[in-house]
N, C-alpha and C positions, 0 to 999 in steps of 0.2 A: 788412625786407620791408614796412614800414609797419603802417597799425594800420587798415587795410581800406581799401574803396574803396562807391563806388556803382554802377558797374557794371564785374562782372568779366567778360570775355572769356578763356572758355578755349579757345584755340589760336589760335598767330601766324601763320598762314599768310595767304595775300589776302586772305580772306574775312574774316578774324577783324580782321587790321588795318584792313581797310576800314570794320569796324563802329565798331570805335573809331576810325577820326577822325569817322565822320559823328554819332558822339554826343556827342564831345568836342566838337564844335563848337556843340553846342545846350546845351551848359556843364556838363555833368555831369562829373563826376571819375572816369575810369577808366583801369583795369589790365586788362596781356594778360599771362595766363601761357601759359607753354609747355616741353615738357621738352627741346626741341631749341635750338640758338644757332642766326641769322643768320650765310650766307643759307642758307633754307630752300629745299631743289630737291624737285620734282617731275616725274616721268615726263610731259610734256605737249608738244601740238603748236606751244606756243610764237608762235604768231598773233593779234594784238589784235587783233578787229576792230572795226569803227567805234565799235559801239555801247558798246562793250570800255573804248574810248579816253574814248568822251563820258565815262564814268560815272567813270575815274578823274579826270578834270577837274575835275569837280564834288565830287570828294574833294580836291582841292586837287593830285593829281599827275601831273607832266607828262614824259611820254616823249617825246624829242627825236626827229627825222628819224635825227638821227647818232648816236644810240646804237645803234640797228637796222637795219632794212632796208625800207625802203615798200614792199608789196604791193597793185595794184591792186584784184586780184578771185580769185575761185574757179575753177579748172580741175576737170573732172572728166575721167580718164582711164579707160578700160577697153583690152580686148585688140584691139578694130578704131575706136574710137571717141573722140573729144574733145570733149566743151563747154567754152565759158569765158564768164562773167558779170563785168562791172566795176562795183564797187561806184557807187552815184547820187551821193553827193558827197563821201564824203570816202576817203580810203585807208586801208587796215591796216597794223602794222609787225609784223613780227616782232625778237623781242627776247628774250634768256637769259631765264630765270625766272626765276633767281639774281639778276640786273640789278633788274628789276620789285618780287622782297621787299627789297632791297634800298633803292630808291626809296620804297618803303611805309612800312618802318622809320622811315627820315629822317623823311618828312613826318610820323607816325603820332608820334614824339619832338619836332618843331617844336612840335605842337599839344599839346604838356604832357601825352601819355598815357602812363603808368607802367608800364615795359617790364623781365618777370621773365621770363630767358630760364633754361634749364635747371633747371624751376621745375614738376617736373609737378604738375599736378591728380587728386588721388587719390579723391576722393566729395565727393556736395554735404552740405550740412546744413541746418537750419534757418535758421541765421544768415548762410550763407554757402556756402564750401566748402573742402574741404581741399585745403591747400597746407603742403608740407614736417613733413608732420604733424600742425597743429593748422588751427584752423579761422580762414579770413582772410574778416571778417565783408564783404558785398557786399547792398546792397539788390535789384538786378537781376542775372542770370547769360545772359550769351549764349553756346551753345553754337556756338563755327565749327570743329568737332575733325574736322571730313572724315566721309565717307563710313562708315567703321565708328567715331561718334562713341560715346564710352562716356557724354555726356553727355546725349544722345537716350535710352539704356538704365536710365539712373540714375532719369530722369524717367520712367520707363514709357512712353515715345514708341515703343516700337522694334513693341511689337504691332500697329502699324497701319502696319509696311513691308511693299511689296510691290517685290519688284526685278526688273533684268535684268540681268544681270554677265557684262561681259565682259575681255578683260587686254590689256593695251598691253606695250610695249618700245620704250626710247626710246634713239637714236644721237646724237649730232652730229659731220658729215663736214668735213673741211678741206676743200670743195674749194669753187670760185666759183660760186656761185648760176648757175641756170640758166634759174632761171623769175621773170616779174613777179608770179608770182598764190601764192594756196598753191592747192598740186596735189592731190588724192585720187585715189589711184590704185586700182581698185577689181577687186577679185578671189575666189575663190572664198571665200564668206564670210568676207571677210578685206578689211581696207584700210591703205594706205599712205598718209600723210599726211607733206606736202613743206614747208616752211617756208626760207624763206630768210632769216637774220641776219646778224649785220655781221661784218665783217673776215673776211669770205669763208667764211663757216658755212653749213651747211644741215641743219636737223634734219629727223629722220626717225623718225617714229611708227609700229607697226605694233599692229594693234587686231583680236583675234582672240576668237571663243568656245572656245578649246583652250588650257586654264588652261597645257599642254606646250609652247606656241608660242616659238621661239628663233628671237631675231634672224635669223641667217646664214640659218636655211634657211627660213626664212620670205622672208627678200630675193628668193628664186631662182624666186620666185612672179610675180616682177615682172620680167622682164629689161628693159625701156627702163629704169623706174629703175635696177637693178643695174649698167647700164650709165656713167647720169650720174655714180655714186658710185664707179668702177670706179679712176679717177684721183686721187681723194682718200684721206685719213688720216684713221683716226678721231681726236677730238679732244676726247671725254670716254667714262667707262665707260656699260657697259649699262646702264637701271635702266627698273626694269617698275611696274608699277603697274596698280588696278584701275576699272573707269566702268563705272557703272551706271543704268540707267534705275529711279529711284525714287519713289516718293510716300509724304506722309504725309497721313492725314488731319487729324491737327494739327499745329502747328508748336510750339506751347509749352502751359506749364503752368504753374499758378503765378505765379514769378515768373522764371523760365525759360522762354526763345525761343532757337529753333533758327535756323542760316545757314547761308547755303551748302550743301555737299555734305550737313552733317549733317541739314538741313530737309527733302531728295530730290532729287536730281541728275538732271541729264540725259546720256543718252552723250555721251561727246566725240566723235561723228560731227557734232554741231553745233556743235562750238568755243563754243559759251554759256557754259562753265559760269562764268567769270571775268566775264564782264559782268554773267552772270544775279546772283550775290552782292551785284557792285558795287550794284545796285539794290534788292535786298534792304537790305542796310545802310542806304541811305537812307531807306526806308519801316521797317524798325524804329526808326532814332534822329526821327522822327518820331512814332511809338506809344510811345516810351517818354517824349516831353517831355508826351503828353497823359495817361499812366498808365494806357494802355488797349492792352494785347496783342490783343485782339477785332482792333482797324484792322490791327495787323501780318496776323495772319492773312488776313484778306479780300485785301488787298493783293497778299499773298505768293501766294495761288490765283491770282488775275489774272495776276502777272507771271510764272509758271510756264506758263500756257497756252499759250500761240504757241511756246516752245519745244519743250515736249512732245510738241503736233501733230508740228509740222517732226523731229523727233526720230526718230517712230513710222512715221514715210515713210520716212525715213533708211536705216530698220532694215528695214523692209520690203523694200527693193532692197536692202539685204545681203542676203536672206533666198531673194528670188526672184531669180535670175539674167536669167532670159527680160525679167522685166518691166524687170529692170535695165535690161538691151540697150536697150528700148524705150523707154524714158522717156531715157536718154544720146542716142540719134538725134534721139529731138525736140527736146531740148535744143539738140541740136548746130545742127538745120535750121532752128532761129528762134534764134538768141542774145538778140533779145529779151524774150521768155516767160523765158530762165533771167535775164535780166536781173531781172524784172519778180518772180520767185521769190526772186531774193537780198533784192530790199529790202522783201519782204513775211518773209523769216528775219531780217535785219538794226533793223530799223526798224517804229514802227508804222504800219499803214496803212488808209485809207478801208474800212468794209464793200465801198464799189462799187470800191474797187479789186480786193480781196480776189476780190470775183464776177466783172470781167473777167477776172482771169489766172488765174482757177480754168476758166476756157470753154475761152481759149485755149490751154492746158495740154494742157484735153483733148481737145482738136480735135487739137493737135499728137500726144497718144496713138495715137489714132484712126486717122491718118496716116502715122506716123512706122512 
């Protein structure tokens, strides 16, 4: 197992790999543990999008066209009603998640980071933390252990969570993609989420507040989807999983920083959460070459904000139907305003942009 490291990363999943390569590359010597082997799956809608893609780039990893499925833009569906928005410059892929840890690994082993898989993390300590029993000594510890991180708990981080928890179930269908975009199909408190991947896949997410919600009879909530998948084969098992809308008020202690899910997540109604990490990881392996967690943090507030907003809207037309209805016509009646809303979610943008398509928004509210 070696005889320690200087930064230990516990948990291998995106998030975690993603930190370790952007710190290995500012030269630090580190290890990921994790109690699971590669590839590591998760229940998810499986859509990169842009900004998804930039930030694995700048980690050194690159998803091909022909590994997945290019996806222009976002559909919003309801029961009388359609919008679609196409991303301003670049496209999204969808692509396995299995594919994606997969790709991470690789790169994340290129760059010399020391990889203990079936290797859980059991408590931190002073010098370090435990691993297979005794204590495998670490200068820094970054926690990416997901959404119920025991390493957010260990650190006394977990007092200042405040969540919204809601539960997914994830399919993937044989059958031939049917749409250019991903879909959200959008129902009584309840949404459906379309993804299209290669050699003729299509996953299908369903994201509910009724911890009881199963797949089958949740579909029958949707008949147009139920419909397009009517002709296809399932083509892996169910597997559920939970998204929460969370904040912390700090991200680390010590000598201990939190990523990803475990720092405070955003619902997957905004497909963030994998880009949101991506860019985390860079501004921590940036606070760690200077030895100052202070910049992670400040950082970490910032790059959380636009998500959260967009998140909090999100959640809000889950919530209210009426205003649902309303806010999808207007959309639908200017494609450009939903335009103008994807790459104020996607990308950052002008204050003055920010104030025209908050006008026109809601002019089109007003109207619509």
């Amino acid at each position: 197992m070696g005889q320690g490291t200087e930064v230990l990363v516990v948990g291998g999943g995106p998030a975690g790999l993603a930190a370790a390569i952007a710190v290995r590359k500012k030269g630090f010597r580190v290890t990921v543990a994790d109690g699971e082997k590669p590839p590591i799956d998760k229940a998810c809608g499986e859509g990169l999008l842009p900004g998804t893609l930039a930030g694995l780039r700048e980690l050194g990893v690159t998803i091909h066209a022909a590994e997945g499925q290019i996806f222009r833009g976002i559909r919003f569906i309801d029961e009388t009603t359609t919008a679609e928005a196409s991303f301003s410059r670049e496209n999204g892929i969808g692509v396995r998640r299995t594919l994606l840890h997969k790709k991470m690994v690789e790169r994340a082993r290129d760059c010399g980071v020391d990889l203990l898989w079936n290797t859980p993390v059991t408590g931190l300590s002073r010098d370090g933390a435990f691993l297979a029993g005794r204590v495998f000594p670490a200068k820094w510890i970054i926690g990416a252990d997901g959404i119920h991180s025991r390493v957010r708990r260990w650190c006394g981080l977990d007092a200042s969570l405040r969540g919204d928890v809601r539960f997914a179930q994830r399919r993937h269908h044989r059958v031939k993609p049917w749409t250019d975009c991903v879909e959200v199909h959008w129902g009584r408190k309840m949404q459906a989420y379309v993804t299209p991947l290669a050699n003729q896949e299509t996953c299908v997410v369903l994201i509910s507040r009724d911890p009881r919600m199963r797949f089958a009879g949740a579909l029958k909530k949707f008949p147009k989807l139920a419909a397009n998948l009517s002709d296809g084969q399932l083509s892996s098992v169910e597997r559920g999983a939970t998204t929460a809308m969370c904040e912390l008020a700090r991200v680390y202690c010590g000598n201990v920083a939190l990523l990803g899910d475990a720092s405070g997540s955003v619902d997957a109604i905004t497909g963030e959460g994998l880009g949101l990490s991506f860019r985390q990881a860079l501004a921590l392996a940036d606070a760690l070459e200077t030895g100052k967690l202070e910049k992670y943090q400040s950082v970490h507030r910032r790059l959380a904000r636009r998500p959260n907003v967009m998140a909090r809207l999100l959640l809000l037309l889950d919530r209210s139907g009426p205003l649902r209805r309303r806010v999808l016509r207007g959309l639908a009646k200017d494609p450009g305003v939903f335009g103008r809303v994807l790459a104020l979610h996607t990308k950052e943008n002008s204050s003055a942009f920010l104030a025209e398509t908050t006008v026109r928004f809601g002019w089109r509210l007003i109207t619509a």
